[in-house]
C-alpha angles and dihedrals in degrees: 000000000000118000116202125171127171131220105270145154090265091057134011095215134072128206136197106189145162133217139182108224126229092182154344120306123249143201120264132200101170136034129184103229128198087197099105096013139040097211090055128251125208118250137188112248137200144160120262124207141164105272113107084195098050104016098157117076126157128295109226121194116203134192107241130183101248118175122242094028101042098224127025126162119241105217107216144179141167136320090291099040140225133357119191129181117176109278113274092017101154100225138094115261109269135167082222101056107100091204087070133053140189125254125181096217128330120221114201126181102208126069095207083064083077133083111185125214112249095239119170 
């Protein structure tokens, strides 16, 4: 599985990575982040592309081989990444909103740090 994110306004790195996947990928509608709290909070999480028009895509979560750990899951969105608010914010999802910010991928190491999306 490669991996590739620009430069771009949701997030200021860009990555290029390989993974061997362990799995197909799924649909994810939560996430717990470290980002703002050591103990974890959970997040909503979507895709972000491009598209000024469509910008929200999903957010996939995959089960990777990481050494170390065995499996881990690589958290993944669009071309331009990841977009994460704290879970239940009431507010549409915005690059200008300073209660959300912008990842390239997340890699998480425990499965019970996903919530997936109920998609029929």
């Amino acid at each position: 599985m490669f991996l590739e994110v620009e430069q771009n306004p949701n997030c200021g790195a860009s990555v290029f990575l390989r993974f061997k996947a362990l799995g197909q990928a799924r649909q994810l509608r939560q996430v717990r982040s470290y980002e703002h709290s050591a103990r974890g909070e959970w997040c909503d999480v979507v895709g972000w592309t491009d598209d000024d028009s469509r910008p929200v895509c999903p957010a996939m979560a995959r089960p990777v081989e990481e050494s170390g750990h065995g499996t881990a899951y690589v958290v993944f969105g669009g071309p331009w990444g990841l977009r994460l608010k704290r879970a239940g914010a009431r507010e549409d999802w915005s690059l200008n909103s300073p209660r959300q910010w912008g990842e390239p991928y997340l890699l998480l190491t425990d499965a019970r740090d996903l919530r997936m999306a109920d998609v029929t």
